[in-house]
KOLKOL-718956 format. One line per field, with one value per residue (C-alpha): residue in one letter; chain; residue number from 1; x, y, z. Coordinates in steps of 0.05 Angstrom, whole numbers, plus 5000, padded with zeros to 4 digits. Example, Ala and Ser with C-alpha at 12.3 -4.5 7.8 and 13.67 -1.06 7.14 Angstrom:
residuo <- [A/S] .
cadena <- [A/A] .
num <- [1/2] .
x <- [5246/5273] .
y <- [4910/4979] .
z <- [5156/5143] .
***
This chain:
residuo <- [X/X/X/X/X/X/X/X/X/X/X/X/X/X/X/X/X/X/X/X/X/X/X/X/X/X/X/X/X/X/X/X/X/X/X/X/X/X/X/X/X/X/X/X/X/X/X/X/X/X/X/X/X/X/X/X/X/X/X/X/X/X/X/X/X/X/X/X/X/X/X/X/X/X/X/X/X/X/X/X/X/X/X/X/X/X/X/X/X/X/X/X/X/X/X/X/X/X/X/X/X/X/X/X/X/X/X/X/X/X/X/X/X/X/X/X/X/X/X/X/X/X/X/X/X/X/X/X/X/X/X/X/X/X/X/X/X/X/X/X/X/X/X/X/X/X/X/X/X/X/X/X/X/X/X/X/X/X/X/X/X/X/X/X/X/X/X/X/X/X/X/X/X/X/X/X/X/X/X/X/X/X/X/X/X/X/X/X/X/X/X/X/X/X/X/X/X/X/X/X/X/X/X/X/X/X/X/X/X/X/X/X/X/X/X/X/X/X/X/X/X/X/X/X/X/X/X/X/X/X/X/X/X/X/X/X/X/X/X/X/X/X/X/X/X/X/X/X/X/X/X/X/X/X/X/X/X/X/X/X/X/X/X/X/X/X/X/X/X/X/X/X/X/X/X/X/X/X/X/X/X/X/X/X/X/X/X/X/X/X/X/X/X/X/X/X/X/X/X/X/X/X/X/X/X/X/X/X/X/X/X/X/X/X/X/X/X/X/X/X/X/X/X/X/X/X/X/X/X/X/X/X/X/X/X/X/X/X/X/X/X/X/X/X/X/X/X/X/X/X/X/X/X/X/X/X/X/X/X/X/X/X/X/X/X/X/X/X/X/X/X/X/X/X/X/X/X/X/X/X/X/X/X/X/X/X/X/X/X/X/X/X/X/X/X/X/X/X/X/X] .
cadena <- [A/A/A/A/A/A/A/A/A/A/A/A/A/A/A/A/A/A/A/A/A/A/A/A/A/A/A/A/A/A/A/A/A/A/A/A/A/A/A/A/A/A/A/A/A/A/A/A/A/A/A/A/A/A/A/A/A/A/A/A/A/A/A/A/A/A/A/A/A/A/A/A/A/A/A/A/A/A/A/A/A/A/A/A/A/A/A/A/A/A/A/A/A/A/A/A/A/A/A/A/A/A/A/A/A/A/A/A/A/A/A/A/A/A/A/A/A/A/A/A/A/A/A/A/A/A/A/A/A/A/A/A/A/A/A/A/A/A/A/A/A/A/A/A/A/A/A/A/A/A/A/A/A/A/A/A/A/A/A/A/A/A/A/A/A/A/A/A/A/A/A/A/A/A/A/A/A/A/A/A/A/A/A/A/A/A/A/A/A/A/A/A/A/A/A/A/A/A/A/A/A/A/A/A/A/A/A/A/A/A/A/A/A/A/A/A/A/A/A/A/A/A/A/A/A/A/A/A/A/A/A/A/A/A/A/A/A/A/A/A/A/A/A/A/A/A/A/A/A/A/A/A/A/A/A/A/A/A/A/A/A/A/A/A/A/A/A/A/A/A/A/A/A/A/A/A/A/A/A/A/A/A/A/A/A/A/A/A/A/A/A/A/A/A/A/A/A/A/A/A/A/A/A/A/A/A/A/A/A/A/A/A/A/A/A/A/A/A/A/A/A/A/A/A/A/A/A/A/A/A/A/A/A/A/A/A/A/A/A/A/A/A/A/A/A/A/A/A/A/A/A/A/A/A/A/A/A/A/A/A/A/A/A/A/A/A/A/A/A/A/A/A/A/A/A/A/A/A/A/A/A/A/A/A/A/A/A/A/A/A/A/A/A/A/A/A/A/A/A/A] .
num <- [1/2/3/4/5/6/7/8/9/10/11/12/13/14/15/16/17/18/19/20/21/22/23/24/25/26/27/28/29/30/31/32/33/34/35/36/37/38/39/40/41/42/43/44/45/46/47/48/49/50/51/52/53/54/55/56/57/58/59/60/61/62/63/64/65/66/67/68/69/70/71/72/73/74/75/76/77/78/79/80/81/82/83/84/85/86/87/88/89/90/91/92/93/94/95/96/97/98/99/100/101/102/103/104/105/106/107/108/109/110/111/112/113/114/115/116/117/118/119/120/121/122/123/124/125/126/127/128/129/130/131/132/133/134/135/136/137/138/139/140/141/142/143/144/145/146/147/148/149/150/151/152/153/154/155/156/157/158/159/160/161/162/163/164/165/166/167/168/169/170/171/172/173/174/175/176/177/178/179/180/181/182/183/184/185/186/187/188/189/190/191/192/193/194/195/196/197/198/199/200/201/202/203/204/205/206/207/208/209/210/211/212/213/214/215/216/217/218/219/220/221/222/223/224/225/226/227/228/229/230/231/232/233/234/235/236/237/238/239/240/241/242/243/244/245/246/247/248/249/250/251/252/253/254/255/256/257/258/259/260/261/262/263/264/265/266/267/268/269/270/271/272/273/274/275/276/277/278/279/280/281/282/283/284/285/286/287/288/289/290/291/292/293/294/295/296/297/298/299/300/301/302/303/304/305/306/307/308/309/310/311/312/313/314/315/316/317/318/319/320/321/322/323/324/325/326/327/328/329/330/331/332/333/334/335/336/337/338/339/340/341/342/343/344/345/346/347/348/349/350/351/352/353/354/355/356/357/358/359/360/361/362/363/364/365/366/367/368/369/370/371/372/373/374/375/376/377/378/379/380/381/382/383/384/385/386/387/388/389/390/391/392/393/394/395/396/397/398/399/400] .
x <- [8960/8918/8917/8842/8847/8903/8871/8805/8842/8889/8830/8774/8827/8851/8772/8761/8828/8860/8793/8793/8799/8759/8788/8799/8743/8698/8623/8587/8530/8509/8558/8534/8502/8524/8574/8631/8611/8583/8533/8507/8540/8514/8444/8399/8361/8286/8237/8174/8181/8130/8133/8166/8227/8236/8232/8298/8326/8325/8337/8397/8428/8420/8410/8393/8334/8350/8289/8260/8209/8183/8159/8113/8084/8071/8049/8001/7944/7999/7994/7970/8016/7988/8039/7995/8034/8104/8066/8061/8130/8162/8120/8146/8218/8210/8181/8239/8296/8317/8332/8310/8363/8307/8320/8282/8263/8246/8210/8144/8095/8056/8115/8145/8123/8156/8160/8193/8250/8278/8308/8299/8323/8270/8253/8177/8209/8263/8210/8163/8209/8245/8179/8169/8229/8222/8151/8183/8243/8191/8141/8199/8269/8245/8206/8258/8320/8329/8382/8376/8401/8388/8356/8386/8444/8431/8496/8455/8404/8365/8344/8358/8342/8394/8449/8480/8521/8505/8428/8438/8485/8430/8382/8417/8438/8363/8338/8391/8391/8311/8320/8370/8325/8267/8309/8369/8404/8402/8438/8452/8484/8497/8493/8480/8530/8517/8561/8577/8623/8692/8724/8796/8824/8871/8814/8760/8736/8727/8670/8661/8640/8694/8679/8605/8632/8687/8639/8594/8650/8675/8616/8608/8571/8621/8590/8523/8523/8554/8580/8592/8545/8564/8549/8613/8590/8663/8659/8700/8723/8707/8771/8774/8737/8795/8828/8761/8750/8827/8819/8752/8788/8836/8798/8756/8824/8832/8775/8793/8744/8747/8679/8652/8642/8580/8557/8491/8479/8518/8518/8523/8477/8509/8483/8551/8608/8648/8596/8570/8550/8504/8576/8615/8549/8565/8638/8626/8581/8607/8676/8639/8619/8682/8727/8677/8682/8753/8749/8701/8643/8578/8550/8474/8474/8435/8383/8346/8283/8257/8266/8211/8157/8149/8189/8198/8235/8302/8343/8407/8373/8335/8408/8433/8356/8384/8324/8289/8221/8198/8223/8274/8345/8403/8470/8488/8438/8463/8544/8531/8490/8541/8597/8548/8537/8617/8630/8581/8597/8663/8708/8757/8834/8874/8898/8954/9011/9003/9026/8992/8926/8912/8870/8868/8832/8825/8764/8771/8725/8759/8752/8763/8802/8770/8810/8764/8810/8806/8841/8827/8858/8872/8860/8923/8951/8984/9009/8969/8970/9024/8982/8970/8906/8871/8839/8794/8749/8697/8726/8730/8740/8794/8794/8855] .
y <- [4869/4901/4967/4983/4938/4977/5044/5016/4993/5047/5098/5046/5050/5112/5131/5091/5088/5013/4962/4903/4844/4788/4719/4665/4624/4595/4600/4542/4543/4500/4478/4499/4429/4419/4378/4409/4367/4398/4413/4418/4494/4521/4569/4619/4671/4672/4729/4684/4615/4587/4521/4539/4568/4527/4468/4510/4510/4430/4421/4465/4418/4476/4457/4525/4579/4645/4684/4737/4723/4776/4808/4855/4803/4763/4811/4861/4865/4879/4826/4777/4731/4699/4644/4619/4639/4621/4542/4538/4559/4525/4450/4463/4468/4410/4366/4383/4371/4452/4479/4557/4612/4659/4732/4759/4822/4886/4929/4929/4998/4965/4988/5049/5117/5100/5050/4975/5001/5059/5000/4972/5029/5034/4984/4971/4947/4909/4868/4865/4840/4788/4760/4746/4716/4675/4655/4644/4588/4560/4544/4520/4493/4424/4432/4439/4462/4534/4582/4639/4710/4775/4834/4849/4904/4930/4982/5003/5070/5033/4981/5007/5088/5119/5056/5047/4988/5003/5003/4938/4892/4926/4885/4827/4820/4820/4777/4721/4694/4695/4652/4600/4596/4581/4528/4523/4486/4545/4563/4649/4693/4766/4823/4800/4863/4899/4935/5002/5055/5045/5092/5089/5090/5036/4998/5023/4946/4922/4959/4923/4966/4946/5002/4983/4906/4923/4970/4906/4860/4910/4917/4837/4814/4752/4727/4709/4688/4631/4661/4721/4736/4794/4813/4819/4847/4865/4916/4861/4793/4746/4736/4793/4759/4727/4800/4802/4743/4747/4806/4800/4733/4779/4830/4764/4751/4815/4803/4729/4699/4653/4635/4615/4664/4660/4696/4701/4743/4756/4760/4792/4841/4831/4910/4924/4945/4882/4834/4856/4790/4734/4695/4742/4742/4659/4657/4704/4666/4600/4636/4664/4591/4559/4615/4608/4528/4539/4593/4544/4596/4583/4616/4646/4665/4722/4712/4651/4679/4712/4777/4818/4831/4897/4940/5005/4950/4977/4935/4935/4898/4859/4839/4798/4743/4677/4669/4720/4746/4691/4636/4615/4604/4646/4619/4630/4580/4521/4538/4534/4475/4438/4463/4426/4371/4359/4361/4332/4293/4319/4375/4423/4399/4452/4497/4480/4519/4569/4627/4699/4703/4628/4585/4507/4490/4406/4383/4305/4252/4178/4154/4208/4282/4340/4391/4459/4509/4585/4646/4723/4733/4721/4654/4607/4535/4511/4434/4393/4331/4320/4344/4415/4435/4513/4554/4618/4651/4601/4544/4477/4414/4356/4295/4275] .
z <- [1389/1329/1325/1341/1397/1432/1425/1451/1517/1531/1523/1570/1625/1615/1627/1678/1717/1727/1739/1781/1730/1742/1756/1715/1729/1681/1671/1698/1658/1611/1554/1475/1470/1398/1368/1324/1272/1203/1208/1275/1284/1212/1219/1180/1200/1180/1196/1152/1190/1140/1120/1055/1089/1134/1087/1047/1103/1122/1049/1048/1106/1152/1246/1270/1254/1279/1284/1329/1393/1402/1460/1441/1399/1459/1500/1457/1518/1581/1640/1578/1533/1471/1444/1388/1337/1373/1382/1313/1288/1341/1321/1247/1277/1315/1262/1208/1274/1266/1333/1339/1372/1394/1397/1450/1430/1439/1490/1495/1477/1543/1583/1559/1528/1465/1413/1415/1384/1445/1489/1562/1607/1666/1723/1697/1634/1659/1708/1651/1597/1652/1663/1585/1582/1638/1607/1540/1565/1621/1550/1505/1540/1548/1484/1431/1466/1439/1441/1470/1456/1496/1448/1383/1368/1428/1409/1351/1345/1302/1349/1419/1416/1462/1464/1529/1551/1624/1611/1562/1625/1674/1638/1626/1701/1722/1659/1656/1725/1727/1669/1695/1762/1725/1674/1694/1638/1583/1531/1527/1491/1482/1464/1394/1382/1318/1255/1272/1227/1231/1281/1254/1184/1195/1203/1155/1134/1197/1225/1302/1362/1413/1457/1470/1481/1526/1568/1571/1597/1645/1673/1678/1632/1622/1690/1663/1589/1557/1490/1460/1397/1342/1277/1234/1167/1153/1089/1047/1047/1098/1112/1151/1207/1238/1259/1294/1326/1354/1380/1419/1448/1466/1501/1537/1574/1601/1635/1652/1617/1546/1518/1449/1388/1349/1295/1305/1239/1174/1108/1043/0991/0925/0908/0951/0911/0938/0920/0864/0831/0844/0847/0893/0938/0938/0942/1007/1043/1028/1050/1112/1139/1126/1163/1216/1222/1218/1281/1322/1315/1301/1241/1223/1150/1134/1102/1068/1057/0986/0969/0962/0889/0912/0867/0917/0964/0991/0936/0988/1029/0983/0955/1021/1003/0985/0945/0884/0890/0844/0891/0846/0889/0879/0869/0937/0971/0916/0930/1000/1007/0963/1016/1072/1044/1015/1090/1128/1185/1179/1234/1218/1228/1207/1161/1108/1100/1049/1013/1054/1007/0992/1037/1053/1102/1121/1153/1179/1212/1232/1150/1105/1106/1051/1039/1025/0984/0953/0950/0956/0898/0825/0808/0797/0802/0877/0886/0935/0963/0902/0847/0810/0829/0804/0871/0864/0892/0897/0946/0913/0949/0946/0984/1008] .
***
C-alpha cells in the first residue's frame, strides 16, 4: 500500500475508532452511458461556450464540454430561475453532438450572508440549491443527456470558504436523491475533489487530498453517486496519476464500493517549471489522456479556450489555454487532436512489457491494433513489433 495511503487510514481510524464498513453492494444507478471507445470518454472544459469554442472543440475530435451551471446565475431574483442563457449553450451542444458534464455550482448570495464562493452549510441553502438542481436535470436530462457533478473542489478555500466534508455529503445526501426522483436515470459524480499541498515529503508531486475524500466516503457518499471525480494536477509527469488512481481504488474497497474514476479537470500551464515549453505543455496532455484511457477514466482537459489580450492577466494561469490571445492554437491542441484522431474508434488493450520509464501502450478495435509509445526520459531506440523504433517524450504511434 503507498505510503500516503497508509498514514491517511491508520490516522481516519485511529480518529474515529474502527467504522462499520459498508457492504459490497453496488450502486444501482444508472451506468456512465458511454462507450470505451476513443473518443466517447475524452472532454474539455470551457468557461466561454461560444460558438467558436465549441466549434475547437468538435474540430479537435473532442464528446464532452465541461462547463459550469451556475446557480447563482440561474437564480439572480430568489424564488425566480432564468435559463436563457443555459437554452442557448445547451442548443449549440446539441447541434455539434457534444454532451455537457454540468457543474452545478455554487451557493447562491439569495441564500446566504456571504458570497457564492463560502459553500452550502445551512438548511435554507441546501433546500434552495436542491431545488435548482432539481429544476436544472428536470429542463435538460431528456434534452441532451448531461453529466452531472455536485459543486466544484468543494475541499478547497477558494471555492467552498470553511471546507468541510461533513457539510459537503450533508448536501449531497439531500441534493442527489431529489435528483434521481425527479429523473431517475442520471449520471452523478463527486466531489469534483480538488489539488491541495502535499502533506508528506515522500509524496511532494502528488498533491491529492485523501483526507477530505476518505471523510466523504466514510460518511457515505459512495451510496449516492456513480463515480468519483478529482482533479489530479500532479506537480510533474502524468505518469504519476496511476499511484493515484490505485490508491483511491484502494481506499473505495475499504468501503466496499468500486466505481469509475474521472477526471473531471486537468491540465498543464507551461509557465510551470516542469512544462516549461509550448512542447512539454503537449507531450503532458497528450500523456495525460492516454494514461487516463489506459486507467478507464474519463478525462476533461483543462482548458481549450484562449488565453487572455489583457496583459496584467495572471500568466500561470493564462499558461494552461490551449489557444493564444490571438486565436492562433498552441501546439498542445494540434498534438492532441492528432492522438484522437490516430485512435479513433479504437480501446485500450494493454500495456507492453517494458523497461520501468518507457511506455507502450496498445489500443485495438476488431481490424487494426496502434501501438501509442513514449518515455519519461531521455530519448532512445527500443525494438517493437521486430523493428528499431526511437520513443520520447512526445508519444508517437505504430500500427501493428
Amino acid at each position: 500500500m503507498p505510503r500516503t495511503l497508509m498514514i491517511y487510514l491508520v490516522t481516519f481510524f485511529l480518529m474515529t475508532g474502527c467504522s462499520k464498513r459498508q457492504s459490497n453492494s453496488t450502486n444501482t444507478f444508472s451506468t456512465l452511458d458511454l462507450s470505451k471507445g476513443i473518443p466517447n470518454t475524452l472532454g474539455v472544459l470551457i468557461h466561454d461556450t461560444g460558438n467558436e469554442n465549441l466549434d475547437r472543440a468538435k474540430q479537435g475530435g473532442f464528446k464532452i464540454i465541461r462547463m459550469d451551471l451556475a446557480w447563482y446565475a440561474v437564480e439572480s431574483i430568489k424564488g425566480q430561475y432564468d435559463w436563457n442563457e443555459y437554452d442557448a449553450v445547451v442548443s449549440r451542444l446539441k447541434a455539434r453532438g457534444l454532451r455537457p458534464l454540468f457543474i452545478l455550482d455554487f451557493n447562491n448570495p439569495n441564500y446566504s450572508a456571504g458570497s457564492e464562493m463560502d459553500g452550502i452549510d445551512t438548511p435554507e441553502e441546501r433546500e434552495g440549491y436542491k431545488n435548482f438542481a432539481v429544476a436544472a436535470v428536470k429542463r435538460y436530462q431528456d434534452l441532451i443527456n448531461p453529466l452531472w457533478e455536485i459543486y466544484n473542489e468543494p475541499n478547497r478555500p477558494t471555492f467552498w470558504s470553511d471546507p468541510s466534508p461533513l457539510e459537503y455529503t450533508n448536501l449531497l445526501k439531500v441534493v442527489v436523491p431529489a435528483m434521481r426522483q425527479a429523473k431517475p436515470n442520471l449520471f452523478v459524480m463527486a466531489p469534483g475533489l480538488g489539488h491541495a499541498p502535499a502533506l508528506d515529503k515522500t509524496d511532494k508531486l502528488i498533491k491529492v487530498d485523501f483526507g477530505y475524500l476518505e471523510s466523504t466516503f466514510a460518511l457515505g457518499i459512495l451510496n449516492h453517486v456513480d463515480a468519483i471525480s478529482i482533479h489530479p494536477y500532479p506537480d510533474g509527469e502524468p505518469e504519476l496519476a496511476l499511484d493515484i488512481y490505485n490508491d483511491i481504488r484502494s481506499l473505495m474497497k475499504i468501503y466496499g464500493k468500486t466505481l469509475p474514476i474521472i477526471s473531471s479537470e486537468w491540465g498543464y500551464s507551461s509557465v510551470a517549471a516542469f512544462a516549461n515549453t509550448p512542447q512539454l505543455h503537449a507531450n503532458y496532455l497528450t500523456r495525460m489522456y492516454l494514461i487516463n484511457l489506459s486507467q478507464d477514466v474519463l478525462s476533461i482537459g483543462y482548458k481549450l479556450e484562449a488565453g487572455s489580450p489583457d496583459p496584467t492577466a495572471d500568466s500561470y494561469e493564462l499558461g494552461f489555454s490551449w489557444f493564444n490571445a490571438n486565436g492562433s492554437a498552441k501546439p498542445v491542441y494540434s498534438q492532441v487532436k492528432t492522438m484522437i484522431q490516430t485512435l479513433n474508434g479504437l480501446s485500450f488493450d494493454k500495456q507492453l512489457p517494458s523497461s520501468e520509464n518507457d511506455y507502450l501502450m496498445e489500443f485495438s478495435n476488431s481490424t487494426k491494433t496502434i501501438l501509442a509509445a513514449w518515455t519519461t526520459r531521455s530519448a532512445h531506440t527500443i525494438n517493437v513489433y521486430g523493428k528499431p523504433i526511437n520513443i520520447s517524450g512526445k508519444p508517437i504511434y505504430i500500427t501493428k
